[in-house]
C-alpha positions in Angstrom: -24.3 36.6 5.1 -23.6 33.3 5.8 -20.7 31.3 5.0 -22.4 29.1 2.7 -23.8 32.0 0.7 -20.1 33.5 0.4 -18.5 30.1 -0.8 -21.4 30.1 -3.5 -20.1 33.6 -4.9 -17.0 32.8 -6.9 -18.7 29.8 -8.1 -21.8 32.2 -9.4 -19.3 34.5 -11.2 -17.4 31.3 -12.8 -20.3 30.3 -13.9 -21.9 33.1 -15.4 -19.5 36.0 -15.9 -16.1 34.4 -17.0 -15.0 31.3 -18.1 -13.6 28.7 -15.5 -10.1 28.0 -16.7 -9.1 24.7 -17.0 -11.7 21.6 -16.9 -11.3 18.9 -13.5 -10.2 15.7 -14.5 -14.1 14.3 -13.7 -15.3 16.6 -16.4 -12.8 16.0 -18.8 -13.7 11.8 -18.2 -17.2 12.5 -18.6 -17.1 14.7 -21.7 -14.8 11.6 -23.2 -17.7 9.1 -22.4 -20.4 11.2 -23.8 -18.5 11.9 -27.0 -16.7 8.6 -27.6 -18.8 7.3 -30.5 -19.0 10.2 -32.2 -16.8 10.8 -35.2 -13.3 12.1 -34.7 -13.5 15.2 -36.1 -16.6 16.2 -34.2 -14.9 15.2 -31.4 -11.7 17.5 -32.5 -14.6 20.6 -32.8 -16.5 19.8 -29.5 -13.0 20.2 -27.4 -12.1 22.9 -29.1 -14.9 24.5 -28.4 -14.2 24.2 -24.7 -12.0 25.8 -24.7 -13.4 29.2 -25.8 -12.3 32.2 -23.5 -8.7 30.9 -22.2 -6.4 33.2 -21.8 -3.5 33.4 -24.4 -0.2 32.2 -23.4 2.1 34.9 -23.1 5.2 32.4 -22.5 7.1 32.8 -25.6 8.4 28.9 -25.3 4.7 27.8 -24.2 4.2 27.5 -20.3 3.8 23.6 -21.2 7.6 23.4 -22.1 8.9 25.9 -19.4 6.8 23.8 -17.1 8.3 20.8 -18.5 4.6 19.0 -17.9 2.2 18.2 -20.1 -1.6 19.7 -19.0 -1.4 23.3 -19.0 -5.2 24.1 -19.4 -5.4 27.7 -18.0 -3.5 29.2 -20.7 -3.3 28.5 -24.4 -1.4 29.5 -27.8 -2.6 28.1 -30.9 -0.3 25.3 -31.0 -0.6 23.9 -27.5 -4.7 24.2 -28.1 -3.8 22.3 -31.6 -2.3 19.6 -29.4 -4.6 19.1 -26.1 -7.8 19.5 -28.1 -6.5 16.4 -30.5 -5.1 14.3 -27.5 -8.3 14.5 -25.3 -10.8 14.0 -28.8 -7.9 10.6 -29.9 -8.6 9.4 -26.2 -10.8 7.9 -23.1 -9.5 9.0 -20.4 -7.3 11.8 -19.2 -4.7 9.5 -18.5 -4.6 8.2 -22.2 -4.4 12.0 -23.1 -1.1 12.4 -21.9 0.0 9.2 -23.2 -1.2 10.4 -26.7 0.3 13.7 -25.7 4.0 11.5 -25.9 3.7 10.0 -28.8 2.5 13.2 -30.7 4.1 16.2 -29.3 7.5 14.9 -30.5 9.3 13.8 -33.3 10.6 10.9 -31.5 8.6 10.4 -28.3 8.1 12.4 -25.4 9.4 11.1 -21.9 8.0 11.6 -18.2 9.8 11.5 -15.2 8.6 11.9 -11.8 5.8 14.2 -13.9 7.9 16.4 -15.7 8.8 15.7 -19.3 12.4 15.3 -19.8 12.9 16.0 -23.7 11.1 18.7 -25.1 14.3 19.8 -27.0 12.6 17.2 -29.2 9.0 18.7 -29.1 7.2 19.7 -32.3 8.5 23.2 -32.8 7.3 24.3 -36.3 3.5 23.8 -37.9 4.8 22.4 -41.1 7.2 19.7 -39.1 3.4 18.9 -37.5 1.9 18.3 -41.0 5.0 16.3 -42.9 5.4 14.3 -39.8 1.9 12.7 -40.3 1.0 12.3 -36.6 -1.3 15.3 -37.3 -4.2 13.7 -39.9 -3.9 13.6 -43.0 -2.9 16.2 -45.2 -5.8 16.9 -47.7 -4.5 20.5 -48.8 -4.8 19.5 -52.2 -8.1 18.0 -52.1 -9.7 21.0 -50.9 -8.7 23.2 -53.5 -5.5 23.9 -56.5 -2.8 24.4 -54.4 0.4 27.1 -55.1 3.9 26.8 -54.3 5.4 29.7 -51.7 9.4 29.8 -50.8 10.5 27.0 -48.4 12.7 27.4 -45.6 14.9 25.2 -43.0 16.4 23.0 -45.9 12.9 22.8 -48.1 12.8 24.5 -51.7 8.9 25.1 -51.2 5.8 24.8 -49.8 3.1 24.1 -51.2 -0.3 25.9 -49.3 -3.9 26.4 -50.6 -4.3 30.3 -51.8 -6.3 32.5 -49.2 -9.0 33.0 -51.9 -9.1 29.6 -53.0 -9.8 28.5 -49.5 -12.8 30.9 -49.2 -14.3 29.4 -52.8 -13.6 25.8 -51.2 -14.9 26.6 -48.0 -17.8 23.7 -48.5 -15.3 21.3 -48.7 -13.7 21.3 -44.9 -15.3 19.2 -42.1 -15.5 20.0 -38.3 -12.2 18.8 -36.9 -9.7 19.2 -39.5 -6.8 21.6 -38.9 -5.6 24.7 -40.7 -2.0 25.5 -40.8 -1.4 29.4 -41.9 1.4 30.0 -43.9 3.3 33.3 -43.1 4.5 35.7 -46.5 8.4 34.8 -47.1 9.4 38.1 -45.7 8.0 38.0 -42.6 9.0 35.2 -41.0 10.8 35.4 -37.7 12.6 32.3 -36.9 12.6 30.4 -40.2 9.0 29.5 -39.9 6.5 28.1 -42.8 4.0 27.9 -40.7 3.1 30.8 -38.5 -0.3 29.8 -36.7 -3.3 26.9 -36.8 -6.7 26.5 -35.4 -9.4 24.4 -35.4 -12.8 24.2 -37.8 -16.1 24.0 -36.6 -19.6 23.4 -38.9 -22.5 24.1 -37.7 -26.1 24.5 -39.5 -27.9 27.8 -40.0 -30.8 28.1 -37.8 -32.9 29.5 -40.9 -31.5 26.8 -43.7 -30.5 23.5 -42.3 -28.9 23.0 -45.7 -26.8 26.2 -45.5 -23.9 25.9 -43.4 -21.0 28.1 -41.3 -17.4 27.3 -41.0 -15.8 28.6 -37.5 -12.4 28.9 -36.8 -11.4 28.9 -33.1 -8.1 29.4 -32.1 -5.6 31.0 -29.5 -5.8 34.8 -30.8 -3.4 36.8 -29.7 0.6 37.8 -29.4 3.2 36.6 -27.2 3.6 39.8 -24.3 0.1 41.4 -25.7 -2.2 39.1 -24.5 -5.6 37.1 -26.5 -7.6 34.0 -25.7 -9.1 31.3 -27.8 -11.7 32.7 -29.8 -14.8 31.4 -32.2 -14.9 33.4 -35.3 -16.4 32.8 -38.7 -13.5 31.9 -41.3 -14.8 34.1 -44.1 -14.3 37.0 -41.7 -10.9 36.0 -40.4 -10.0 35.4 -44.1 -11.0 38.9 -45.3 -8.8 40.1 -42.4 -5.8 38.3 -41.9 -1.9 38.4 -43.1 -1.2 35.0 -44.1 -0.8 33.7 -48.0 -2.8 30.4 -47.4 -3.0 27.5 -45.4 -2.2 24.0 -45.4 -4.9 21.5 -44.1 -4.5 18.1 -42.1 -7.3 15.7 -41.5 -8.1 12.8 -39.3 -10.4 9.8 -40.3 
């Protein structure tokens, strides 16, 4: 066999076998031309949807913060896809990703040295801090549906989330883009948390009604130590399944 056939191997199985983990920069730059006049949200649902099939992170601080960088591409939990699929969709170029990646990661704003970020004591730590903080999209819980109050935590009386079953009644009303924040039951939380995972929505048209539509929900699936990767699942079956009271909902526009 000859060399050039064996180089061409690896690059056959990428292709057609398994995902290839992590996009080059030239992709990324091209995919951000293609994509830049479409509308945010789209834009949001089209990244996240590259990302389909990376493995989950298994770090339990995210490898991006033991790292201490700010592209970690090859492996993913839900909130480090929540952040690089919103950077790359807010900019046009990789190199403005990581700039946005700065400014939103952090409460303050985040600060790189020599490539390595200095102050990720100050990184986003918690879902709900993401939502109240604004840097997120907008929140539009309560326009999708009557919200309920759940216990608060970490100084807050309450939170306020949108029911389980009245998301799956108001399912109509999400867009591609926006972000869903689940709320974890009072008694189950671990380190305080409201908010105990997020992914991303995606609409696409039925094949067999243009007028009917399905809602996807990709996310990092999976458990810190027990592996996952992102996934593409239809919300109505995730809802029917999962352990979490409701969700809260941000929005950019």
């Amino acid at each position: 066999m000859g060399k050039s056939k064996v180089l061409l191997i690896p690059l056959i199985v990428c292709l057609f076998l398994q995902p290839c983990f992590g996009l080059p920069r030239e992709e990324i730059q091209e995919f951000q031309t293609q994509w830049a006049d479409k509308p945010v949200g789209e834009r949001i649902a089209f990244w996240a949807e590259k990302f389909i099939g990376i493995p989950y992170d298994d770090d339990p601080l995210g490898e991006y913060v033991s790292k201490a960088t700010v592209v970690t591409d090859e492996r993913m939990d839900c909130m480090y896809l929540t952040f690089r699929v919103v950077e790359l969709a807010l900019s046009y170029t990789p190199e403005e990703a990581v700039q946005i990646a700065l400014d939103k990661r952090f409460h303050s704003k985040g600060v790189l040295k020599e490539g390595r970020v200095t102050n990720y004591d100050d990184r986003f730590e918690y879902g709900e801090d993401m939502v109240e903080s604004g840097k997120w999209g907008r929140d539009v819980t309560s326009e999708v549906g009557r919200t309920m109050k759940i216990k608060g935590s970490r100084g807050k009386d309450f939170a306020e989330i949108l029911p389980a079953d009245e998301l799956l009644r108001r399912m109509g009303r999400l867009k591609s883009g926006d972000i869903l924040f689940f709320a974890t039951k009072p008694e189950k939380r671990k380190v305080g948390e409201i908010i105990g995972h997020m992914g991303i929505i995606k609409i696409e048209k039925t094949e067999r009604d243009p007028g009917e539509r399905n809602v996807f929900l990709i996310h990092a699936s999976g458990k810190k130590g027990k592996g996952g990767a992102v996934k593409k699942v239809l919300l109505k079956g995730y809802l029917s399944k999962m352990d979490f009271p409701g969700v809260k909902i941000t929005r950019f526009q």
